[in-house]
Each structure stands twice: as C-alpha cells, then as structure tokens.
C-alpha positions as CSV (number, residue, x, y, z in Angstrom):
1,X,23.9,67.5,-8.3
2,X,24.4,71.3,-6.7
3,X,25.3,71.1,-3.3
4,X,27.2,74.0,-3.0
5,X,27.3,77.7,-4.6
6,X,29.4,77.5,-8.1
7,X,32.4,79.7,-8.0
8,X,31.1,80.6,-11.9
9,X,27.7,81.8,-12.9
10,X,26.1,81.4,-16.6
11,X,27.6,83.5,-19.0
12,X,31.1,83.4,-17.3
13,X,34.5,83.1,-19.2
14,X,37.5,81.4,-18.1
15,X,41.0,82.2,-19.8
16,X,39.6,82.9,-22.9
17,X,37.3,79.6,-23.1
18,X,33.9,79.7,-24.4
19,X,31.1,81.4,-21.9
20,X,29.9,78.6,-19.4
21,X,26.0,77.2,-20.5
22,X,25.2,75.3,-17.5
23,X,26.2,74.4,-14.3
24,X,26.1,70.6,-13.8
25,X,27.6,69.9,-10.2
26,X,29.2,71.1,-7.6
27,X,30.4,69.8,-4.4
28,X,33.4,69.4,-1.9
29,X,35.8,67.8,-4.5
30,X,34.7,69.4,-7.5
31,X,32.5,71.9,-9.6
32,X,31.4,70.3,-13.0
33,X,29.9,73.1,-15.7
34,X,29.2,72.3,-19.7
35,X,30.5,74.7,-22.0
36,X,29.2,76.3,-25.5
37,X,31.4,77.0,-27.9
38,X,30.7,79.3,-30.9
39,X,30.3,76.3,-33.3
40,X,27.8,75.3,-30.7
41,X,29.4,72.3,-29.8
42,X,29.0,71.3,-25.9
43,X,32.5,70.7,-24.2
44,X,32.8,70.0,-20.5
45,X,34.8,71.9,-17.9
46,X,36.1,70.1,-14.8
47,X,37.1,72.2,-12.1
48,X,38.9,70.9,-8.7
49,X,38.8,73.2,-6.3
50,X,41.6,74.1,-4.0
51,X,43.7,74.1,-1.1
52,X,42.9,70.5,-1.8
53,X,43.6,70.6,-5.7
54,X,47.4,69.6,-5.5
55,X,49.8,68.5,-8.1
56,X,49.5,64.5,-7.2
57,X,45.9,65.0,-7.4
58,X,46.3,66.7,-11.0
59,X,48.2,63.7,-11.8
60,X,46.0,61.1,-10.7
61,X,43.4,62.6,-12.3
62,X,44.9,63.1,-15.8
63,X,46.4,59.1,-15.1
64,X,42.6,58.1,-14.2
65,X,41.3,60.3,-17.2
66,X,44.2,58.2,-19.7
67,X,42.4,55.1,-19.2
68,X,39.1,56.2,-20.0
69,X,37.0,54.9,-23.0
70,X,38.8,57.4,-25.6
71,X,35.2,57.2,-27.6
72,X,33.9,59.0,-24.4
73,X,36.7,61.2,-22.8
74,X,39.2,63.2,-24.7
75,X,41.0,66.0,-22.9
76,X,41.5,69.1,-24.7
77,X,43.3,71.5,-22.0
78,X,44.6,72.2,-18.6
79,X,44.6,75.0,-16.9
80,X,47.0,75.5,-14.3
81,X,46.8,77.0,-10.9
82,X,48.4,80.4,-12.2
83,X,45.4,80.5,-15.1
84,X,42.5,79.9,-12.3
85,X,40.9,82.1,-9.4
86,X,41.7,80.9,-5.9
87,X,44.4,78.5,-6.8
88,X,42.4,75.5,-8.5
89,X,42.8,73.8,-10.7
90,X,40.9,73.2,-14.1
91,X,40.2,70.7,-16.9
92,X,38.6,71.0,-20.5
93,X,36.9,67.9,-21.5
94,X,35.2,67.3,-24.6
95,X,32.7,64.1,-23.8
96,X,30.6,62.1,-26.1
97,X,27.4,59.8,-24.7
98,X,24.6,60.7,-21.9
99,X,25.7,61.6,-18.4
100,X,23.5,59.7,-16.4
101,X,21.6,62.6,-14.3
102,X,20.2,63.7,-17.1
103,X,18.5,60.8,-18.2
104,X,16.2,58.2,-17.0
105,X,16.3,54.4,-16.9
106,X,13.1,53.3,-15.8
107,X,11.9,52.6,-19.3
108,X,15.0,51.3,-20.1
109,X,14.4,47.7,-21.4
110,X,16.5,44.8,-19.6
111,X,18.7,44.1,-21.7
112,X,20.2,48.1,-21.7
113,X,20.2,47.5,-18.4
114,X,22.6,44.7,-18.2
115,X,24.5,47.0,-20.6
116,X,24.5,49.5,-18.2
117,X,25.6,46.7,-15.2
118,X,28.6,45.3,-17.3
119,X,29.8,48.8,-18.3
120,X,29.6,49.5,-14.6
121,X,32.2,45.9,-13.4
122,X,34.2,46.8,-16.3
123,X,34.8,50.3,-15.0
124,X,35.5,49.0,-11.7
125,X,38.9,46.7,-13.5
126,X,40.7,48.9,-15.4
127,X,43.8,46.7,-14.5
128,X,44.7,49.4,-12.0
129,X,45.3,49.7,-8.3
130,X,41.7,49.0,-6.1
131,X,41.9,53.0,-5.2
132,X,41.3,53.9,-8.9
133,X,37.6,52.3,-8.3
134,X,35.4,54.5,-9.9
135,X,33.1,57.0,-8.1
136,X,29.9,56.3,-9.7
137,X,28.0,59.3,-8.9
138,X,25.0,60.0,-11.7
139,X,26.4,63.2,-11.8
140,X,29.7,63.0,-13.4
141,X,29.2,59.5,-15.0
142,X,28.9,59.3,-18.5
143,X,27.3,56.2,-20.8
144,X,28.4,55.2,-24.3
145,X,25.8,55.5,-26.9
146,X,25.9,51.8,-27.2
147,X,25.7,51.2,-23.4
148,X,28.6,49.3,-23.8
149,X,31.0,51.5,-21.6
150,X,30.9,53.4,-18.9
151,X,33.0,57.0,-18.2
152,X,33.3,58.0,-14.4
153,X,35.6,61.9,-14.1
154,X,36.5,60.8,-10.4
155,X,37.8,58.2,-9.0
156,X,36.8,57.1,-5.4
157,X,37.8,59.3,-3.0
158,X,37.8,57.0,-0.1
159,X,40.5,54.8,1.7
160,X,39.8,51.2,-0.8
161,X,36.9,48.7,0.5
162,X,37.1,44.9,0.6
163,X,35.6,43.1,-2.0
164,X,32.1,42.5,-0.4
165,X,31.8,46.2,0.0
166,X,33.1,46.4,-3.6
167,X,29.8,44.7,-4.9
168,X,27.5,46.8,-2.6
169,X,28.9,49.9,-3.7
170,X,28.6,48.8,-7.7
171,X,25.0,47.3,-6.6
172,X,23.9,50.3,-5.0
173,X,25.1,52.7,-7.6
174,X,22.7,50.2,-10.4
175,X,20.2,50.4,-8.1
176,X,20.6,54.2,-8.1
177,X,20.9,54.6,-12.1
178,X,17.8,52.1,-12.5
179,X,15.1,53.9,-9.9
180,X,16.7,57.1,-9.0
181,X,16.7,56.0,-5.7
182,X,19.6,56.1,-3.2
183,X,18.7,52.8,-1.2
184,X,20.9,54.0,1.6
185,X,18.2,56.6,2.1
186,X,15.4,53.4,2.3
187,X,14.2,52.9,5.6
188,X,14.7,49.3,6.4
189,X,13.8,47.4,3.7
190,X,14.8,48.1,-0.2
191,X,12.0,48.0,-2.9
192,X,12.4,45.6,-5.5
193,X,14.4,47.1,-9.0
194,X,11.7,45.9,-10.9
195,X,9.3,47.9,-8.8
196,X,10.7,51.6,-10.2
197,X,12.2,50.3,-13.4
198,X,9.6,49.4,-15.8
199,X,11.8,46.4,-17.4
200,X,13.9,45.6,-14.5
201,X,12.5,41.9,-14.3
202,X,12.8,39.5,-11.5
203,X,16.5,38.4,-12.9
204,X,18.2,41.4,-12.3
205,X,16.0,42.3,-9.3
206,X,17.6,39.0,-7.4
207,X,20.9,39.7,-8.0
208,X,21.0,43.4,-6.6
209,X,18.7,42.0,-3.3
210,X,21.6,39.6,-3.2
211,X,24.7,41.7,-3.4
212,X,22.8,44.3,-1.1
213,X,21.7,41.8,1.8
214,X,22.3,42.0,5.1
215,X,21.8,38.4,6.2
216,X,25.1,35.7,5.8
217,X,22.9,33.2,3.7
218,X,24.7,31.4,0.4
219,X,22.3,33.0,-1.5
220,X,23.7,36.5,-1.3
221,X,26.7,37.6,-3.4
222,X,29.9,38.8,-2.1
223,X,32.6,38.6,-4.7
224,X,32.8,40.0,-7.9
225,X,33.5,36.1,-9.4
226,X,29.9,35.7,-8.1
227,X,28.3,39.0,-9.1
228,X,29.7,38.0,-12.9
229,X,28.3,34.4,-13.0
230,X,24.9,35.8,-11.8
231,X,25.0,38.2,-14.7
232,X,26.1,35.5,-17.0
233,X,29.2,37.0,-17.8
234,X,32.8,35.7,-17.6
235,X,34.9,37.0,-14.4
236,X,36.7,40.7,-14.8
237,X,40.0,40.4,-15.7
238,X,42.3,41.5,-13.8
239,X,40.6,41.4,-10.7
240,X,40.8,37.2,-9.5
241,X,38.7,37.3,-6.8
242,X,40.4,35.4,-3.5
243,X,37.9,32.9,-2.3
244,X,35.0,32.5,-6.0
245,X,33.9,29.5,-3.5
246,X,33.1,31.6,-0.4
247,X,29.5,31.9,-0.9
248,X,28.9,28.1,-1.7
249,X,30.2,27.4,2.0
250,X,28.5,30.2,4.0
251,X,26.3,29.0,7.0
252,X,22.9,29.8,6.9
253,X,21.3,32.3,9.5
254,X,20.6,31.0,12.9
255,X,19.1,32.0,15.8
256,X,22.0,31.1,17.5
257,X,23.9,34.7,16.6
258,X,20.3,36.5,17.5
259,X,19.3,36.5,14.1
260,X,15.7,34.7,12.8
261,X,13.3,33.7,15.0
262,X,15.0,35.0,17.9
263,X,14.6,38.5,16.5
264,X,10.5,38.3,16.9
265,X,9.5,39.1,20.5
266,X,7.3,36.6,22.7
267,X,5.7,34.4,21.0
268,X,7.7,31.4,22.0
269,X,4.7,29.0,21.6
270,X,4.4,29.7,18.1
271,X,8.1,30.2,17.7
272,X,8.6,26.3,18.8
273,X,6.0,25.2,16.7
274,X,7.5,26.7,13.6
275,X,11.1,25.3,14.6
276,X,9.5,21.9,15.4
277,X,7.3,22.0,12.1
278,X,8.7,23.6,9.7
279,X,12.9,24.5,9.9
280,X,14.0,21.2,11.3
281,X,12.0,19.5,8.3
282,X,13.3,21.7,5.9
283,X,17.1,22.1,7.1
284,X,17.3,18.3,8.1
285,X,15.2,15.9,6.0
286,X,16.6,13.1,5.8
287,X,14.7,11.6,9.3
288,X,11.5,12.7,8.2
289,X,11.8,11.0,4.5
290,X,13.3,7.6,6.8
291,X,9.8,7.5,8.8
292,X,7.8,8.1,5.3
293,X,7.1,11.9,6.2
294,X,7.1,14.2,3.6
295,X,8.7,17.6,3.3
296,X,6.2,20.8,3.5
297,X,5.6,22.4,0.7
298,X,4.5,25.4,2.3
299,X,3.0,27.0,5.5
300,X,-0.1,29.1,5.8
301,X,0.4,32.2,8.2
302,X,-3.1,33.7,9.0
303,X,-4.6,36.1,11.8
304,X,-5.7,39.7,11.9
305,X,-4.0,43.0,10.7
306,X,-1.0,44.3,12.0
307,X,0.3,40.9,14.3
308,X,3.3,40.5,13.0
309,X,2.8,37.9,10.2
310,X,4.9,39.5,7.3
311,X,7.9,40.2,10.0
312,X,7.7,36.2,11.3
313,X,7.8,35.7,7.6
314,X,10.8,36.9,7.1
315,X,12.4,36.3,10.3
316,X,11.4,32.4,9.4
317,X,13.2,32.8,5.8
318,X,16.7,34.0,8.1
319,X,16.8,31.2,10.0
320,X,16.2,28.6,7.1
321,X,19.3,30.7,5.7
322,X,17.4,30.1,2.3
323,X,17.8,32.4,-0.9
324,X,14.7,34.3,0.1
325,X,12.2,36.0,-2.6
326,X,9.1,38.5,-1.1
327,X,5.9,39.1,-3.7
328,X,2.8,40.9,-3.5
329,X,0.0,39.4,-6.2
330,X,-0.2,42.9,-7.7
331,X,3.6,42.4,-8.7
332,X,2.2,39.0,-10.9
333,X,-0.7,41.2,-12.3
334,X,-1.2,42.1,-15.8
335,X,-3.5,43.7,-17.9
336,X,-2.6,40.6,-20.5
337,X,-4.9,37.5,-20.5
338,X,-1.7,34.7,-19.9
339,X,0.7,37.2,-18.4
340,X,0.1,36.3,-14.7
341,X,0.4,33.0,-15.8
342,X,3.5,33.2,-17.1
343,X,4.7,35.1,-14.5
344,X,3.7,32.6,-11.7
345,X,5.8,30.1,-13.5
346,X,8.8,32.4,-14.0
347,X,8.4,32.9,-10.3
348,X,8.8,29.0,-9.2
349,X,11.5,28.3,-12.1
350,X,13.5,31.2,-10.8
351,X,13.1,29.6,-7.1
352,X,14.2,26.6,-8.6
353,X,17.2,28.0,-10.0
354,X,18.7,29.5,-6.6
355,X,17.1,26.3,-4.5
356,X,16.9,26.1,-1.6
357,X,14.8,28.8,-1.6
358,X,11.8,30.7,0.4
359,X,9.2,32.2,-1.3
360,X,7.0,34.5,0.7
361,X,3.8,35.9,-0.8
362,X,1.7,38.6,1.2
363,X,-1.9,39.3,0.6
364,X,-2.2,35.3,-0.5
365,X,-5.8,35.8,-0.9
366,X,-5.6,38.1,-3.5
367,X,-3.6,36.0,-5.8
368,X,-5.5,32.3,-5.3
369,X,-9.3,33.4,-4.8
370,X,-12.0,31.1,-4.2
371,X,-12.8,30.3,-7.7
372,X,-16.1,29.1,-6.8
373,X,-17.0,32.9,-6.4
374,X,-15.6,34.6,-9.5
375,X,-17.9,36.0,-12.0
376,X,-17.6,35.4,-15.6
377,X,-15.3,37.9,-16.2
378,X,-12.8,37.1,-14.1
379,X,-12.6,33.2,-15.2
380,X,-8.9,34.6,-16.0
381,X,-8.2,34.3,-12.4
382,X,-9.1,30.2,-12.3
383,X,-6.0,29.7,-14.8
384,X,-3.7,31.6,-12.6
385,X,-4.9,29.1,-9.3
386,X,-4.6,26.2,-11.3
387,X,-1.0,27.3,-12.1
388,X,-0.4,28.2,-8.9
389,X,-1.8,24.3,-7.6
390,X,0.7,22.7,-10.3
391,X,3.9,24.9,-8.9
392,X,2.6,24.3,-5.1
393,X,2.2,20.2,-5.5
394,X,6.0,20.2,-6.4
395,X,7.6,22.8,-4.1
396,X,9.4,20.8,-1.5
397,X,10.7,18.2,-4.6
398,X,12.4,21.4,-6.0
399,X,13.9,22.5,-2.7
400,X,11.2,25.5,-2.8
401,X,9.4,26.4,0.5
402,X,6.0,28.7,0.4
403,X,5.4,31.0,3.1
404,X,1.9,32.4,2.3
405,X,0.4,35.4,4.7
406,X,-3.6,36.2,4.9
407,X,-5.9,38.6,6.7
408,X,-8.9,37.0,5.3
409,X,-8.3,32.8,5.2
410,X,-11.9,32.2,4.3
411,X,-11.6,33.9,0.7
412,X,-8.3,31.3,-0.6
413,X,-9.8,28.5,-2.5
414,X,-10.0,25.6,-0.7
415,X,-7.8,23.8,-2.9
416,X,-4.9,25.8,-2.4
417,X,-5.7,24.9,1.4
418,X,-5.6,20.9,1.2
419,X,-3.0,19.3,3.0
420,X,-0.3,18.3,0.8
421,X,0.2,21.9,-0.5
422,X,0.0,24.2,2.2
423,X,0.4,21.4,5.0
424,X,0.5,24.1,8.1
425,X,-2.1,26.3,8.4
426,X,-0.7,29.1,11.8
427,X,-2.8,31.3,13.2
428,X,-0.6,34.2,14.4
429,X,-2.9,36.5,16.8
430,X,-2.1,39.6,18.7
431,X,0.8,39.7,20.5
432,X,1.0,37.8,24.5
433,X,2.1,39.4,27.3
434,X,5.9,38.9,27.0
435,X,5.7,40.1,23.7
436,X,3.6,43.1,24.5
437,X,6.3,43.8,27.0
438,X,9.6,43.4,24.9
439,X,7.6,45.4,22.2
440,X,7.2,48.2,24.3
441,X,10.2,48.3,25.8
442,X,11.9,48.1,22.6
443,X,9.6,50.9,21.2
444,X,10.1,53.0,24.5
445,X,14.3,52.7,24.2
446,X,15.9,55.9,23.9
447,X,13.2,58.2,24.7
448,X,12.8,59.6,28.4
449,X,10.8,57.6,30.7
450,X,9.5,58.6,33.8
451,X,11.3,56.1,36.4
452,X,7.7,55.3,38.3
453,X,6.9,53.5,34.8
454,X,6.1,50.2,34.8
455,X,6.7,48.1,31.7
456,X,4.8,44.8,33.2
457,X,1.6,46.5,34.2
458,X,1.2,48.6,30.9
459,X,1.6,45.6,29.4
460,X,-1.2,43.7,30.9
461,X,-3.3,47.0,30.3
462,X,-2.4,46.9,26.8
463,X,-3.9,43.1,25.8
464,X,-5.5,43.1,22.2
465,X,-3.3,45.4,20.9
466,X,-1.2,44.4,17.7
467,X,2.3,44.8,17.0
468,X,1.7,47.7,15.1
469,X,-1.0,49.1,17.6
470,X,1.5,49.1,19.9
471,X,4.0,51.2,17.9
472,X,1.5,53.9,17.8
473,X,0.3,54.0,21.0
474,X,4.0,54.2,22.3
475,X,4.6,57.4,19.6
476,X,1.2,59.1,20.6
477,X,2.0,58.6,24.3
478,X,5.6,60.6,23.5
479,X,3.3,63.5,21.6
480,X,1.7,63.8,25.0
481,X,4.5,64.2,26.9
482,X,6.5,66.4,24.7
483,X,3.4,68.4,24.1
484,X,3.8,68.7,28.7
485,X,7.4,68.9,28.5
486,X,8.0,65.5,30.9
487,X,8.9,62.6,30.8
488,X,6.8,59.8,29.3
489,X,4.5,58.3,32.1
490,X,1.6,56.0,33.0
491,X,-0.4,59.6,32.7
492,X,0.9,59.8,29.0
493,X,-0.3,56.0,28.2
494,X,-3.8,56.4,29.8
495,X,-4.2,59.8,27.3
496,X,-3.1,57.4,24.4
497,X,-5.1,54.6,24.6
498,X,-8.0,56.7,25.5
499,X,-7.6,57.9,21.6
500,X,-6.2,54.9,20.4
501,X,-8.5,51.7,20.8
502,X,-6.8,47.9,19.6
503,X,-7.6,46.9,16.6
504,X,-8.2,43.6,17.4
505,X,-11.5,42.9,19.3
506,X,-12.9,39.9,20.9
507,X,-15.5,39.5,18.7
508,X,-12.4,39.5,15.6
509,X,-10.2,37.2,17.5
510,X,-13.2,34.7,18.6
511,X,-13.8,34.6,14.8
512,X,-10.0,33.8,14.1
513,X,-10.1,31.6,16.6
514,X,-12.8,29.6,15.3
515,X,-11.0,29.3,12.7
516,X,-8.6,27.5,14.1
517,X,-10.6,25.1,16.2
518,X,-12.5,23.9,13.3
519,X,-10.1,24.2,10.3
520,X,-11.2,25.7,7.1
C-alpha cells in the first residue's frame, strides 16, 4: 500500500546493504521495501521514519518483533539514527511465508480460511499488554506457509479498544484478507464473505455478520470467548474475557429505542398488523399455543418494485431481535443436479443452530416456481420446492421464522402459498401520504430548501410514487437547482417529475390489489 513518496527509489543502497528491489509500502508510520541480496535471497527492510521514530518506539518495536513466530521473523540488523538519512530509524528483517497483499484468498478453501482466522485471535494474545494488539494491515502482515501463524511488523498505533471493538477490528481485517474489500468503505449494508470468497461458506459468513452488526440482538458476537466458540475453538489464553455470558442476556431490538419498525416511515396500518400478526406471536407464544393457535412459520411480503419490502424486511428482523440471515435464490444455485438441494437444507439446519432466527429470502419467486409450469428440463427445480415445503412445514417448531419478498406473487407455487407455511400473505404498496412526506423530508435534510417549500402539498402531488421513486425524484430535483444555482423549490419538483413519472400505475396497483381481495 503506497500512500506516500518513498524516501528510497529502486536500485538504492543503504549503509552498505544490498540495493533495494521493491518498494512494498509506505505511509505516515512507516516505509516497508524488500531487499535482494547477491545470493538472491529477498530480505525485508523496515524503515520508521522520523521526528516520530524515537528510542521507546525502537524499543517497542524490537519488544513486539521478540514475540513474533521466530519461523517468520528473524531480525538481522539495526540501523541507528546516526546510519540513516533524516534521522529515522531502520530495521533489516529477513521474513519467511506470504505477506498478505500480495496474494489472494478468494479461492482459498474454508478450511485455510479458518487457518487464517485462528492465526489472526492468536496474534491478537500474545500474553502481552491490550496495546501490543496487532495492526493487521495486508500490507505488512505476513502468513506462515502452513496458515497456522500469523506475523504483523506494527503493532496498533491507536489508544486500546474495548473488547467489542476488539472483535470488529479482527472481523473486519478477515473480512479484508478474504474479499479484498475494506467493509468500512461499504455503503450501508456489507456483502456476504461467501459472496467474494469462493469457499467462504455460510459458516464463516455468520460469524463475521455477527461480530460486525450493528443491532444489540444475542445473536451478534461481542467478546472474544464468543468469537472462539463460534469458530469452534477453545478461548485465547491469556485474554479471559469479562462477561463470556453477555451475549446470552442481551435484549432484543425494540422499537422502543427507535430501532425496527419504527425506523420505516408511514405505514402505520401495515406496521400494526405486522406487530399484531406476526412479532407478538413470535416474541410471546405461550398465549397463542393456550388458545390452540399456532406459531407462523412465515410471512409472505408482496407488492410492486421499489415499496419498501426488502427494508420492512429487515426492519421486521430488528425488532424480533432474532439472529437474522438475508439470501437471494441465486446464492443457493448451482450448476450441480442436488447442490441447491443441499444447500436449502444447510440453510434451515444452520437457522436451527442460532434459533431463534429470521430468515429472509428476496426474489422468493425465483427460488419456489410454479412447478406446474417448468419444462422438462428444469424438473431439477420441483426437488428444490419440495425441499423447500419440508423445511417450511417445520419452521416455527425449530424457532425459525420466514420472511419471504415477491414482485411477481402469481409465479410461487401454490403450495408454498397454503396456509400453514406461509400463513400471512402482506401486500406492501406504494408508500401513503405520511410516509411520502417523512420520505421526502428525510431525503430533502441537509440540502438547501427554498423556505416557500411545502412538504405536505408535494407530498399529495407525489401519490404513486415508490420509496425509491421518491429518492430520485428528490436527487433530480437538486440537479435542477444546482444546475440554477438556488435553492431547491416547488419549480425544481415540477421539472423532476415532468422527467420522472411513478413507477407504480393504477392499472399495476388495481392488479395488486386484486390480489389481495381475492387471495391467490
């Protein structure tokens, strides 16, 4: 990683030491180059760079660099401040393994993986103090041959987190060696590991969307005791971790602190029905199973494009407070006859594991098709609803509850839409006027409005418009006025929706709403 000029170019010598081959980083702290020598053997030189490069920070380092895998690190030399331009300080480091920038891990199979995540707790206890917690930049982090230990030349040079932000910062930096991506750089939501690495697998997937959540739910990890016994491993030594029970006793999400349902503007119609129907059922059966009623398995959340279903989804799953598990069909795809299969039923045992859990599927009608429809060459597609119905007719025995989102409720198989398995079929249509209105004013927050603007009436003007309509419309109203250089007015709106029409007609909504007169 080069984020500044290197003080030495290719081809330099320092002191007498072979020429310099590469430069490998460079930044505030630190410039990092290899080294040939004449037996062409690669050694390392570390250089920290003044003013900052005092003596205690020599000596931390070379005390951080003792307790480094010697198969890995072995230091050869230091060079003092009298031997180096500009008063820094440098290191010769002869290192053995793969530094981590240079290679990828997408194809790495799971188990290396896990390698890799052990290798990284492991570094984090060295049976030192919490501010010798490794800086685990790809950079200047170096992996064993075997996978089995980890080398990091820096330590973290930041005041020491808590443990919660401990786990982040070791789930982040996997999540980083895995994909390549920095998730901190994600807008919004995170994409599943096993999305970028090839073998990442559900597994391993759940326990970094767990250590990196947001939400306060038991399901997510916040101790290292925790982050261990997810990954099957005994706890770090060295590092007892305070409160191993404080995720078993964490209260679920509630709307109470402004989180689930309360989060989704309007809508308060639908909002009670899915409290009434679904989370007091869930969070609170015993009532229901005195009176004879059954639990839901599942809900069915239909409507057109763009209304907001995937977001009620998972605004639904934060109020449960439920360990909470988001697919797409194409994730269970395979080009193997059986795979999907399989992966449907890994998919449920894996819920089961972590009950209570929500699982949340999008595009439903692409993974449970009418069967009645398929041609003969997609019969394939009849085993995977049939092991779909088996997991479904179970759900709310195993403590697992199916949220299930459609565009297009007339292609699902009508046995996947029998009471009993899905029991709540929700039609979720465009937004109503006091959501239109807290939409837009959320949208409009921030940018400069022109004070004769009113919210109310653009909102009435602005019926059949979806949630995501309505995000657009707001942005291509602000191109208008920056494009006049005023404020954003009534002027700018009538421009936008003259070039932006809703996407949801009255013809489309009649036909949902037919839909929901007469059932399926």
């Amino acid at each position: 990683m080069i984020k500044r000029r290197p003080t030495f170019a290719t081809g330099h010598s320092l002191a007498g030491l072979p020429v310099v081959s590469k430069v490998l980083h460079t930044d505030e702290r630190c410039e990092l180059y290899s080294l040939t020598s004449a037996a062409g053997s690669e050694t390392i030189l570390l250089l920290v760079r003044g003013p900052d490069a005092t003596l205690p920070d020599v000596l931390r380092l070379e005390e951080w660099w003792a307790i480094q895998p010697p198969q890995l690190l072995n230091v050869k030399q230091v060079l003092r401040t009298e031997e180096c331009p500009s008063n820094s300080i440098a290191s010769v480091l002869a290192l053995s393994g793969r530094r981590l920038e240079d290679i990828s891990l997408k194809e790495e199979p799971q188990e290396g993986l896990k390698r890799l995540f052990h290798a990284m707790l492991d570094a984090v206890d060295q049976g030192l103090p919490m501010q010798m917690l490794p800086d685990f930049s790809p950079s200047l982090t170096w992996l064993g041959t075997g996978e089995a230990a980890l080398c990091s030349l820096l330590p973290l040079d930041r005041p020491v987190p808590d443990e919660k932000e401990i786990v982040r910062f070791v789930a982040s930096a996997f999540y980083l060696f895995a994909t390549g991506i920095a998730h901190e750089k994600v807008a919004s939501e995170v994409p599943a590991l096993q999305r970028w690495a090839k073998f990442g697998g559900e597994d391993l997937s759940r326990i970094v969307d767990r250590c990196l959540s947001e939400t306060t739910s038991k399901a997510c990890i916040t101790t290292l005791f925790a982050l261990n016994n997810a990954l099957g491993r005994a706890q770090v030594e060295g590092l007892e971790s305070q409160t191993p029970a404080s995720n078993q006793h964490s209260t679920p999400a509630s709307s109470a602190s402004g989180q689930g349902l309360d989060k989704v503007a309007g809508m308060h119609a639908l909002k009670d029905l899915l409290r009434r129907e679904v989370i007091d059922p869930v969070r609170n059966p015993e009532p229901y199973r005195k009176y004879g009623l059954s639990i839901p398995n599942g809900i069915l959340l239909y409507g057109p494009p763009g209304c907001g279903k995937t977001h009620i989804a998972r605004q639904l799953a934060e109020e449960l407070g439920h360990y909470f598990v988001e697919i797409i069909p194409s994730e269970l795809a395979s080009p193997y006859i059986h795979q999907s299969v399989m992966r449907i039923r890994e998919l449920f045992d894996s819920a089961a594991e972590q009950a209570p859990a929500v699982v949340f599927i999008d595009e439903f009608e692409a993974l449970v098709p009418s069967r009645e429809g398929l041609g003969g060459h997609q019969q394939y597609k009849s085993e995977e609803v049939n092991e779909f119905l088996a997991h479904l007719n179970s759900c709310s025995e195993k403590g697992i509850f199916v949220i299930a989102a459609t565009n297009q409720p007339q292609k699902i198989d009508p046995a996947v839409r029998r009471t009993g398995r899905l029991d709540k079929l929700i039609y979720v249509g465009p937004p109503d006027l006091e959501a239109r209105r807290e939409m837009l004013a959320f949208h409009l927050e921030g940018r400069p409005l022109a004070p004769d603007t009113d919210i109310e009436r653009l909102a009435e003007a602005v019926n059949g418009y979806s949630a995501s309509d309505l995000r657009f419309l707001v942005d291509e109203a602000a191109r208008d006025a920056l494009r006049k250089r005023q404020p954003i007015s009534i002027e700018s709106f009538q421009f936008a929706m003259a070039r932006i029409q809703p996407s949801v007609t009255s013809e489309i909504e009649a036909q949902y709403q037919s839909i929901e007169q007469r059932g399926f």
